[in-house]
C-alpha positions in Angstrom: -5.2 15.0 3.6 -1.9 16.6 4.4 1.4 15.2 3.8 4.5 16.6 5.8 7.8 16.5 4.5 10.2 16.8 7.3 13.9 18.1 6.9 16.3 18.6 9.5 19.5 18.6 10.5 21.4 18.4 13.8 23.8 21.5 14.3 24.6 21.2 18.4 24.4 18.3 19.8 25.3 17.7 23.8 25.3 14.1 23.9 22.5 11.2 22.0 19.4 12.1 21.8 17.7 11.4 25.1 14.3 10.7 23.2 11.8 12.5 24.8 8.6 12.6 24.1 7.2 15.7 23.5 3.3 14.5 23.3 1.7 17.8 22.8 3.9 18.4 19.8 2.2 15.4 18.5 -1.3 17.0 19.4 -0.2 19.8 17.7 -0.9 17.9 14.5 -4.2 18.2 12.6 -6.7 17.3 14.4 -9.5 16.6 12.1 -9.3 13.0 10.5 -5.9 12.1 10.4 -2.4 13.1 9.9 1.5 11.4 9.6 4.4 13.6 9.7 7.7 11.7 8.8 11.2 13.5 9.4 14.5 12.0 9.1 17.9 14.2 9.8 21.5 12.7 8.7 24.7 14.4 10.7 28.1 13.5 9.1 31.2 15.2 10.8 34.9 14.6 9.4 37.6 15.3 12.0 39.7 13.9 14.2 37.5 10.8 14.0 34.8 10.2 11.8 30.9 10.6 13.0 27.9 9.5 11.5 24.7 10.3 13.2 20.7 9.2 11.3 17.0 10.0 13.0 13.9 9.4 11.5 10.9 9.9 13.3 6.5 8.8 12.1 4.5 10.6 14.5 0.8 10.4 13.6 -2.2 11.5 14.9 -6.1 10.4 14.2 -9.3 11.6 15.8 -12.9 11.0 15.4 -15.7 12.5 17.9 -14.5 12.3 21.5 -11.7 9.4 20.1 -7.9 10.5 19.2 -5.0 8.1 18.4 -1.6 9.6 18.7 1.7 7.7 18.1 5.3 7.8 17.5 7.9 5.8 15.7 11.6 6.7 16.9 14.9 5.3 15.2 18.2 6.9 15.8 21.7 5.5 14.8 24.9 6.9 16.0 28.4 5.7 14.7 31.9 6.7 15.1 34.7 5.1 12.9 32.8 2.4 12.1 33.6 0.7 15.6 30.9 2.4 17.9 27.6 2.2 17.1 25.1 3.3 18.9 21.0 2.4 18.2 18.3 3.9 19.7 14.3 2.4 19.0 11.0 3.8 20.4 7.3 2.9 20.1 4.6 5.0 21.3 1.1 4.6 21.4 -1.6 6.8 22.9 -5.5 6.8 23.1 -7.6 10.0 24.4 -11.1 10.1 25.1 -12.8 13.2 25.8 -14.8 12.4 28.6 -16.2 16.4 29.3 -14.9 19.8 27.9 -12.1 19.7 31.0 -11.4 16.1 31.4 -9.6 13.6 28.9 -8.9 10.0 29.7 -5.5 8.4 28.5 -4.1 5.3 27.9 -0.2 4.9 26.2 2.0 1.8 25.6 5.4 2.2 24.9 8.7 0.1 24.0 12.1 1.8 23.9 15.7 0.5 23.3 18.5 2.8 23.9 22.1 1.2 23.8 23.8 4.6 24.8 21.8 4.3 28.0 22.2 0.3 28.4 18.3 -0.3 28.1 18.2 -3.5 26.3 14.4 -3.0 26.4 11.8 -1.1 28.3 8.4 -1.9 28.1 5.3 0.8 29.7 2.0 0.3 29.9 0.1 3.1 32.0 -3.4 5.3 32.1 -4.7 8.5 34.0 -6.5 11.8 33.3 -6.1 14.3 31.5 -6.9 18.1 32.4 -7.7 21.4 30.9 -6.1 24.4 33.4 -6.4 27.0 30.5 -7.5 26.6 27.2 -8.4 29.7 24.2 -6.5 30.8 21.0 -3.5 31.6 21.9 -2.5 29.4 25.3 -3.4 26.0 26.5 -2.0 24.2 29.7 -3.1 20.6 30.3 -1.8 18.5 33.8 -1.7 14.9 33.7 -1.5 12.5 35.8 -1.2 8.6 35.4 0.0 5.1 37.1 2.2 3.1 34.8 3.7 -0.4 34.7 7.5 -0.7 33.9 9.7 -3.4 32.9 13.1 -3.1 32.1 16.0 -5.5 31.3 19.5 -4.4 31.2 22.1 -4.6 28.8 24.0 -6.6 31.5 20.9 -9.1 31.9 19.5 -7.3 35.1 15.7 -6.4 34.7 13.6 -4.0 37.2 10.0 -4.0 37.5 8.0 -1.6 39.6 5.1 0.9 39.3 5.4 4.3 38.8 3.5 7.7 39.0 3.7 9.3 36.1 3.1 13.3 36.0 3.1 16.1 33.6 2.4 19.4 32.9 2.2 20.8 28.9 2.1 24.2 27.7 1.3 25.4 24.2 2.0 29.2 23.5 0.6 31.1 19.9 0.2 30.2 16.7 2.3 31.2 13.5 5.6 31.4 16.4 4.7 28.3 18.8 6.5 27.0 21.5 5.3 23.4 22.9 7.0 22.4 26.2 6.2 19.3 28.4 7.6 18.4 31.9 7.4 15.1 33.2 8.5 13.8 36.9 8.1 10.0 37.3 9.2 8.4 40.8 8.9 4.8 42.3 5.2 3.9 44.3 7.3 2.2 46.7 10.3 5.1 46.8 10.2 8.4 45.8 13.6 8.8 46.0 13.6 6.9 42.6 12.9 9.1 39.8 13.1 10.5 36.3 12.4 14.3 35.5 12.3 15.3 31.6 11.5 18.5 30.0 11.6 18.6 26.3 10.3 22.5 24.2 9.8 23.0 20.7 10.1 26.4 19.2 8.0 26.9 15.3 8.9 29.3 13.4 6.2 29.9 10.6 8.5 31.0 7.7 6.0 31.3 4.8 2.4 29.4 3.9 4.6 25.7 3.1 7.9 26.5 5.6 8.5 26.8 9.1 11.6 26.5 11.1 11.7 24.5 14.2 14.1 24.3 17.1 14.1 21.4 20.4 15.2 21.2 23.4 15.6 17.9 25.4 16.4 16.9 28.7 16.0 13.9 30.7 17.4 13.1 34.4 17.1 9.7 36.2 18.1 9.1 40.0 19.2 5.7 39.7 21.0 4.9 36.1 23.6 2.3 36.1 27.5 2.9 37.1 29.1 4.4 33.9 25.7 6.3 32.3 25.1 9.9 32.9 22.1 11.0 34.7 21.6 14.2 32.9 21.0 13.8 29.4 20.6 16.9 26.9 20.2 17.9 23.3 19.2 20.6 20.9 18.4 20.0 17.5 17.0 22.4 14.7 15.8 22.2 11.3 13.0 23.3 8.2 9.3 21.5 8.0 8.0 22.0 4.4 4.3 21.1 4.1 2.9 19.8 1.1 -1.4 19.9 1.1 -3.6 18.3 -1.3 
């Protein structure tokens, strides 16, 4: 078993966390029996105001035969001067099977509550298929495409429901220096002019046997986001992995 000890810490932040996920950086995980790989990052700025900013994150990841389980745990508080406080909760869950060498099929639930955004809650529920384009040592491209269920209420009480495409393509470059990067565009069935686009990288740095360094970048855009929210979300984040084996 492996045990990951996570620490990082935010040094330029654009704006919250838009909470992307970056699936293949969960893949990127051990993938024989299973693995859970807990990080946490704490942000404290003195200045004209006072800014307080926690993340922890549980991704895990479990596989047996053709069956993998993949899932992440998201909490991520923001406060400045102890009058705005900002929470941000996400649940992902994810089950591959590996129906032939070049074809995976998916299912994923996922819950999410974002106050900086005004999601009170947001629920998916969605499958598809999974493909390998390219696949050896050193590079890997997957395309996926998938049909999802959304339902949304507002922080103002309005909800939304409507079904969605949802399509990606991943990328995973080398090993020791490995950059992950996932794009996702996700418009309406019923209006395509409706739509989120994300893109979210992750650079690793191996450092030594037990350190690597790691730096992200997120962002998320959404055609139709309540009066008041930005549509264009970013962040970049860094920090140090230390693994611990036994």
């Amino acid at each position: 078993m492996k045990i990951f000890i996570f620490i990082s810490c935010f040094i330029l932040p654009f704006v919250i966390n838009a909470q992307i996920i970056n699936i293949e950086s969960i893949r990127l995980l051990d993938t024989n029996s299973y693995v859970i790989k807990p990080s946490t990052s704490l942000f404290y700025n003195e200045d004209i105001s006072d800014k307080i900013e926690f993340k922890f994150d549980l991704p895990f990841s479990l596989k047996f035969n053709r069956h993998k389980m993949l899932g992440l745990t998201s909490y991520h508080l923001f406060q400045v001067d102890d009058v705005k406080s900002i929470d941000n909760i996400l649940v992902h869950l994810r089950y591959n099977y590996e129906i032939n060498h070049i074809l995976i099929g998916e299912l994923f639930a996922q819950t999410r509550s974002d106050d900086f955004l005004g999601i009170y809650i947001r629920q998916l529920l969605g499958g598809g298929l999974r493909y390998k384009i390219l696949f050896n040592d050193k590079t890997k491209l997957f395309f996926g495409t998938f049909v999802m269920y959304e339902y949304e209420k507002m922080d103002d009480g309005t909800l939304h429901y409507s079904n969605r495409m949802s399509d990606y393509i991943s990328l995973v470059i080398g090993k020791s220096k490995q950059l992950s990067s996932v794009i996702y565009y996700q418009p309406k069935l019923n209006d395509f002019s409706m739509f989120r686009f994300a893109w979210s990288s992750k650079l690793n740095l191996k450092i030594s046997k037990k350190f690597s360094a790691f730096i992200v970048f997120d962002m998320s855009y959404d055609s139709h986001r309540p009066e008041g929210i930005r549509k264009l979300v970013k962040t970049i984040r860094n920090g140090i992995q230390i693994t611990i084996k036994k």
